[in-house]
C-alpha positions as CSV (number, residue, x, y, z in Angstrom):
1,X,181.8,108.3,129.6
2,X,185.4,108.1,130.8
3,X,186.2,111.1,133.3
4,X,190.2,112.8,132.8
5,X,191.5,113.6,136.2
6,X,194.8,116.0,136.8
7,X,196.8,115.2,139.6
8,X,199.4,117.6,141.2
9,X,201.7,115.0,143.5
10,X,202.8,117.7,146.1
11,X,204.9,116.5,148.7
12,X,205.0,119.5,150.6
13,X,201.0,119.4,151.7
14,X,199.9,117.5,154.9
15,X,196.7,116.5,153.3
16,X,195.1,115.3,149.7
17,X,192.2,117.6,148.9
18,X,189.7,116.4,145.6
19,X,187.7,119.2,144.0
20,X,184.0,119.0,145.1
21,X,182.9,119.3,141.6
22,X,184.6,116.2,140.2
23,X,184.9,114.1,143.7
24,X,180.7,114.1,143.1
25,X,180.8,112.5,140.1
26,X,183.4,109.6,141.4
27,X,182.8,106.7,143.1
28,X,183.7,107.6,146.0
29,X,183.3,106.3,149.6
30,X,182.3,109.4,152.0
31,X,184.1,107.8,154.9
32,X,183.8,110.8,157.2
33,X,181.2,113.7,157.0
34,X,182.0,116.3,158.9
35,X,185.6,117.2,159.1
36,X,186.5,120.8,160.7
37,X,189.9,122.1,159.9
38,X,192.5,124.8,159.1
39,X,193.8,125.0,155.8
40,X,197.3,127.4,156.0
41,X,197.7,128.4,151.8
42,X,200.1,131.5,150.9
43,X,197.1,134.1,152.0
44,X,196.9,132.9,155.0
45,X,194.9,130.3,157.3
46,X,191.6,129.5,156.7
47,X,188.8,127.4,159.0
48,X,187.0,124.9,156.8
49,X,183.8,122.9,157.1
50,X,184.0,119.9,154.9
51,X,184.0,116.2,153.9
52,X,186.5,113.0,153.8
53,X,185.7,110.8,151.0
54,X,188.1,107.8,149.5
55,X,189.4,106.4,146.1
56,X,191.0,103.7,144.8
57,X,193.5,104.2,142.3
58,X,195.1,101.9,139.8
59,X,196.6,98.8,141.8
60,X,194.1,99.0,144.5
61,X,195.4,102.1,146.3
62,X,193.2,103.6,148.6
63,X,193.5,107.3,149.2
64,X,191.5,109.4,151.9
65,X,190.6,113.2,150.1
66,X,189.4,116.4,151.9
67,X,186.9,118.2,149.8
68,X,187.5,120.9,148.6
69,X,185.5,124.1,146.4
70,X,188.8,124.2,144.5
71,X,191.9,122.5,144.8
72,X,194.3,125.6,143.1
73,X,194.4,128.5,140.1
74,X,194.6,126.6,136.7
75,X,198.4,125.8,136.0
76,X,199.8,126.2,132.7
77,X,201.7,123.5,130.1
78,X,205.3,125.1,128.6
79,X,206.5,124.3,125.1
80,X,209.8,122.0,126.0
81,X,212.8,123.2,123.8
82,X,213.8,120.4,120.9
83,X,216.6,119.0,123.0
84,X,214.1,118.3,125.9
85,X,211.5,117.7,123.3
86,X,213.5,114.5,121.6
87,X,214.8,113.5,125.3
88,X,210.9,113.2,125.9
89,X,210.2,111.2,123.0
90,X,211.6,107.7,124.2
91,X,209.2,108.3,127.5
92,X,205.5,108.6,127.2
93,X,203.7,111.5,128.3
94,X,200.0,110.8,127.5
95,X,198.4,114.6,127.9
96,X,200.5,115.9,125.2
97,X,198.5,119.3,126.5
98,X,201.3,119.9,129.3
99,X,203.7,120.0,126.4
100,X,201.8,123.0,125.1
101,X,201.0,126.7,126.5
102,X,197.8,126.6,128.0
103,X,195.2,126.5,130.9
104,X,195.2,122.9,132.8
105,X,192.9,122.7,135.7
106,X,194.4,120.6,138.6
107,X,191.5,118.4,140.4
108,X,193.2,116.5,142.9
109,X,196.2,117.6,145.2
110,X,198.2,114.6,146.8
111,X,199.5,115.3,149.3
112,X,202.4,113.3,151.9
113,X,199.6,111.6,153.0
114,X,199.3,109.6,149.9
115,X,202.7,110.9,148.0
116,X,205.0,107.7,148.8
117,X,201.7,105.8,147.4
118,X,202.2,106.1,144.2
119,X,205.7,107.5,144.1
120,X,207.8,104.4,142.7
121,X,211.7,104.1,142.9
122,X,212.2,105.1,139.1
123,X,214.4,108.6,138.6
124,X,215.3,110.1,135.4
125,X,217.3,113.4,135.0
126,X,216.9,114.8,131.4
127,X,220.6,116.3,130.6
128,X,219.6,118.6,128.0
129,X,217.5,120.5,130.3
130,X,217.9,119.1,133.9
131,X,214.6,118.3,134.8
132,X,214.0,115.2,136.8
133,X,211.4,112.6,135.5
134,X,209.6,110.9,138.8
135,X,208.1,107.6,137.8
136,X,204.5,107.0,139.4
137,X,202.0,104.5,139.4
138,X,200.3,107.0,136.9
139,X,203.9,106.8,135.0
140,X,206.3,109.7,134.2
141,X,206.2,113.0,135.8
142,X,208.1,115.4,135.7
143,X,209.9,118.3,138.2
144,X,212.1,121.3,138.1
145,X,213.1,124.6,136.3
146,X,212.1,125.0,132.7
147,X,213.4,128.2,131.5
148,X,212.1,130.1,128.6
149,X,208.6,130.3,129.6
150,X,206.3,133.0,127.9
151,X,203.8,133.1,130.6
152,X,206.4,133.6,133.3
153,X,209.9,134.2,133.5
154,X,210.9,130.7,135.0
155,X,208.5,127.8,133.5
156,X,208.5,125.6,137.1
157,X,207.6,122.2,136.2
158,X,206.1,120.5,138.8
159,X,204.8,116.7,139.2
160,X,201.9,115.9,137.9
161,X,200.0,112.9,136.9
162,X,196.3,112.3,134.4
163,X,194.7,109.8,135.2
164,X,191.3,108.6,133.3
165,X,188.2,107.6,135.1
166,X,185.3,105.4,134.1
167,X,182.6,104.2,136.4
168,X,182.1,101.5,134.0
169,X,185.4,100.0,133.9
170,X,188.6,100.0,136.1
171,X,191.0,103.1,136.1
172,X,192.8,103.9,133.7
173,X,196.7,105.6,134.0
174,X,198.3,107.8,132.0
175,X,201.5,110.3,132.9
176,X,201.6,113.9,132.8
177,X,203.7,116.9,133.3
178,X,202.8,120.6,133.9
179,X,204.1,123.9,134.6
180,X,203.1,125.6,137.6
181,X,202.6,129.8,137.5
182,X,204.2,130.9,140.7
């Protein structure tokens, strides 16, 4: 049965991390199996005992995870206003649930280490709303400021990607956007 995956493409993180509970179920390559380090989040630094395991993504692109319990807090989708909305239309966003208010859990964080790997050269800014579409080897993303939010006072979109795994058959992309709850 195909797997969904949620990537959050963060730029701004030295490392990729994959949630233990779905990095199990992959087929994976543990290429190192003891890795000690420190993990600096918002709360802190933190020492951490884990694993190194790789994946390869569509196009054969090999990316090194750290392990992780949990890779974040859910985030949360935002309802785009109509003039986004119909900008949106002529691009495809295949997890029409980051259009819509509600729970999305993230599973793997990619980090700079793997960022320019499936960042392509493809920008987009929407002019009704400002918010920059990032094309990926996953397809459109988007990033930026939505306003309007009802979950928080500034909607932040950030870039994400879905991507759908099937041990059976090769991977599967699709693009996604979220909004992060800072």
């Amino acid at each position: 049965k195909p797997m969904k995956l949620r990537f959050l493409l963060d730029n701004a993180a030295t490392h990729s991390y994959g949630a233990s509970t779905v990095t199990s179920k992959l087929n994976t390559k543990s290429i190192n199996h003891h890795v000690e380090m420190d993990v600096s989040t918002f709360s802190g630094i933190r020492r951490i005992s884990t694993k190194m395991v790789e994946l390869v993504l569509p196009g054969n692109v090999a990316i090194k995870l750290v392990v992780a319990d949990q890779i974040c807090e859910p985030l949360y989708g935002h309802k785009a206003d109509g003039d986004t909305s119909k900008e949106l239309e002529s691009y495809k966003v295949a997890d029409p649930a980051c259009l819509d208010e509600g729970k999305l859990t993230i599973d793997i964080l990619l980090g700079v280490d793997n960022y320019w790997k499936v960042v392509t050269d493809q920008i987009v800014r929407l002019k009704s709303s400002g918010l920059v579409m990032l094309s990926t080897i996953f397809g459109w993303t988007l990033s930026g400021v939505m306003e309007g939010s009802q979950l928080v006072k500034n909607g932040v979109y950030l870039s994400h990607a879905l991507l759908i795994h099937d041990k059976q058959r090769s991977v599967m992309q699709v693009g996604l956007s979220v909004q992060d709850n800072w």
